[in-house]
Phi, psi and omega in degrees: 000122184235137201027035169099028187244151166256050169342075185276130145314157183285129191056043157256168173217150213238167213240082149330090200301161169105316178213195229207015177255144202240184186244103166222166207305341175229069169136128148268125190216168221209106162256110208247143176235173161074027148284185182251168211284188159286331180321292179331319210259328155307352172239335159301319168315306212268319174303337181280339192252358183257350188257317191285323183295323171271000179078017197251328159060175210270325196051201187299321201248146188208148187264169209208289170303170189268339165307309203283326210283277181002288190289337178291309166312307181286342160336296199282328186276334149332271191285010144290327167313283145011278207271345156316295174298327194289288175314326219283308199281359148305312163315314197264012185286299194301296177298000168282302177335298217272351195273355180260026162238337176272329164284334196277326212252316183277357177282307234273312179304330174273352183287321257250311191305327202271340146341276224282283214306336170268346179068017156356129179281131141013302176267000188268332168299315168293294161342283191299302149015254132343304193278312182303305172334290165346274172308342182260350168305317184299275155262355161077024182061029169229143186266083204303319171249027148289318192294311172283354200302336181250035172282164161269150153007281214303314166294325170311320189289313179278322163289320182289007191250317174277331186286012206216004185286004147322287204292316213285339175251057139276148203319324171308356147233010192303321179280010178285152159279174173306303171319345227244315190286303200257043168255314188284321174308325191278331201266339168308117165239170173238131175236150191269157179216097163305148164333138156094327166280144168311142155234004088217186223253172183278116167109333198305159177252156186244090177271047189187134150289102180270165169259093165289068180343281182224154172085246182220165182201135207251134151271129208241139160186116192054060191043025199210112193327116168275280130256227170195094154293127187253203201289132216100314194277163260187118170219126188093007210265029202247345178290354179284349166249009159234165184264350175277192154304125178226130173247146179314135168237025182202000000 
């Protein structure tokens, strides 16, 4: 060795102290070592990117083995599992609350959309409105017979006999049988009225007994009240004993 030069013979090879790269006579290259294997790095990849994602970040104490990176990973996905679960029944808790005002805001959009697509005038869209408003008001937006439609008979029948069992022990059915009584409990409907509306007119023919369940109802000719029915009273009920048409005169 002369002034810091190495001198080789042709197709020899030198030692470096220090390191772990060798020489050789025909080309140099570099074998670099006493890095960490793959195992390592892959799982180090991976503590890492699972602490950046939950957000759990390293802090002061950080796992250093591969044992330690390991266990901290099935932790974070625990407990990313964990708050997954947690959240997720919080959520549909939530969408329980909310779901019958989330049916309500989507009925009140398709009433609003099918106006303006018929362009309905201004006063028959306040109507309509109203008489919905009403009606949900009411019934909380459910509908007993879409809600029984699939009961057996039998059972429709015993319910609709207590929810109409008001109507049903008025002197106006005391001679019914039973049978009679829950054959008539399944044809029962129920209808809503808003303020200001008609439920029917001067001349309409009556094809129907109404009952008046709840509130008040003004009998009007020529604008001018004749009575005022209440909870209880009976309208229409003279038809049952005649064979004609019988039409309103108020």
């Amino acid at each position: 060795m002369t002034n810091g030069s190495v001198s080789m013979p042709p197709g020899g090879n030198v030692s470096v102290p220090g390191g772990t790269g060798g020489v050789s006579g025909g080309g140099v290259f570099g074998v670099l070592g006493g890095g960490p294997s793959m195992r390592s790095s892959y799982v180090t990849s991976l503590y890492f990117a699972l602490s950046s994602l939950t957000s759990v970040g390293f802090g002061n104490v950080s796992a250093n083995t591969d044992s330690e990176k390991i266990f901290s990973i099935c932790t974070m996905l625990i407990g990313a599992l964990m708050h997954a679960v947690v959240f997720g029944n919080v959520t549909a808790i939530i969408q329980r609350m909310y779901s019958r005002r989330s049916l309500y805001h989507t009925r009140t959009k398709d009433l609003k959309d099918f106006i303006r697509v018929h362009r309905l005038p201004k006063a028959l869209e306040q109507r309509m409105l109203e008489c919905f408003q009403t009606t949900w008001s009411v019934n909380n937006g459910i509908d007993v017979s879409e809600l029984l439609k699939d009961f057996p008979d039998e059972l429709r029948a015993d319910i609709a006999m207590h929810l109409n069992k008001e109507l049903l022990q008025l002197p106006l059915f005391e001679s019914a049988s039973r049978g009679c009584l829950r054959s008539l409990s399944l044809i029962i409907r129920t209808s809503f009225c808003a303020p200001g509306e008609f439920l029917i007119r001067q001349g309409d023919a009556l094809q129907a007994i109404y009952f008046v369940c709840s509130g008040s109802m003004e009998v009007l000719k020529d604008n001018t009240v004749l009575a005022i029915l209440g909870k209880g009273d009976l309208i229409g009920s003279d038809s049952l004993t005649k064979e004609q048409v019988i039409k309103t005169n108020a």
